[in-house]
N, C-alpha and C positions, 0 to 999 in steps of 0.2 A: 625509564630513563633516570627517574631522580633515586632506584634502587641503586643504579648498575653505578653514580657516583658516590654516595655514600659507600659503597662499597670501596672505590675506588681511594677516597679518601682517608676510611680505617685502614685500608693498608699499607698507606704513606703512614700516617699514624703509628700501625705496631709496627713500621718498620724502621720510624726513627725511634721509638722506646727501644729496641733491639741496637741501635744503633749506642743509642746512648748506655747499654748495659756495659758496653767496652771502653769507647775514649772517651775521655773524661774532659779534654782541653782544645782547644787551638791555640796556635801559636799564632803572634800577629804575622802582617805580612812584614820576610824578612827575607834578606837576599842570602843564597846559599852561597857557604867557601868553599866547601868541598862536598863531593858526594865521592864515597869508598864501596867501590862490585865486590862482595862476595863470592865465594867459590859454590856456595847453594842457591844462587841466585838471587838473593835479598840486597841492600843494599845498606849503610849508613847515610845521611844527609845533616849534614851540620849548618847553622843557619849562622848569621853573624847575629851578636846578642843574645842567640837562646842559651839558656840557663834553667835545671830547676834538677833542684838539692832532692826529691824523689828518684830521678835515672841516674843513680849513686855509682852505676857499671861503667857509666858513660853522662856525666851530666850536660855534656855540650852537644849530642847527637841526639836521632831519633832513627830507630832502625825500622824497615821496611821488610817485611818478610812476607813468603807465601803463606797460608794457613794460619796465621797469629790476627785473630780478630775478623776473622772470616774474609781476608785478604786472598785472591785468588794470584794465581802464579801469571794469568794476563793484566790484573790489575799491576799485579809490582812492574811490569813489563812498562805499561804506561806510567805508573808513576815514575820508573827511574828515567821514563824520555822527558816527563814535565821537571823535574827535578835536573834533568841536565838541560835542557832548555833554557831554564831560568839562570841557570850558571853563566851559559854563552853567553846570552842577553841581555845579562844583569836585573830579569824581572825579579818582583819577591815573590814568597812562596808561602803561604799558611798552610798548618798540618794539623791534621785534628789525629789526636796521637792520646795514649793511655798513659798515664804516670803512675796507674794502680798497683803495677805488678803485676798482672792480672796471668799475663802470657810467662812472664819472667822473672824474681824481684830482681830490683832495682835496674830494670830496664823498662825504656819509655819505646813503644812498637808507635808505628803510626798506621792511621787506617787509610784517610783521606789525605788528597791535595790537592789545593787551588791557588792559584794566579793571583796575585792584587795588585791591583792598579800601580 
């Protein structure tokens, strides 16, 4: 048993080192102005107050896309419902998003999102 959790554990473990190889940031929670659908399925989401002088393509957005940052094409599905969600309902939104360049330069991808209070 106490294999089967340590086991359990390093792989929470390299799975958030693998995580953190890509985004680098979260956004606090902030409520979204707009979200823009893409014609490949990705999306834009724009937060009120997000700003950063890295996503020089777009410094007020954060793009959602399949395949960028190991984002699967049912993740962005879900993200663009919590992201229109949060629109309707006025909740905020925190994004854990890359400002490396990594997938693009100077565009900021995002990987996660979550709800705050």
């Amino acid at each position: 048993m106490r294999t089967v959790v340590r086991g359990i554990v390093m792989g929470l473990l390299a799975s958030g080192a693998c995580m953190s190889a890509y985004a680098t940031q979260w956004t606090t929670g902030l409520r979204v102005t707009t979200v823009q659908v893409l014609p490949d399925g990705g999306f834009w989401v724009y937060l009120a107050g997000f700003s950063d002088s890295a996503c020089s393509t777009n410094p007020t957005g954060i793009r959602i896309s399949a395949n960028a940052l190991g984002v699967t094409t049912d993740a962005v599905k879900a993200m663009l419902a919590a992201a229109l969600s949060a629109k309707a309902s006025g909740l905020k939104l925190a994004i854990l998003y890359d400002d490396s360049g990594s997938v693009s330069p100077g565009s900021c991808y995002g990987q996660h999102v979550a709800f705050e209070g």
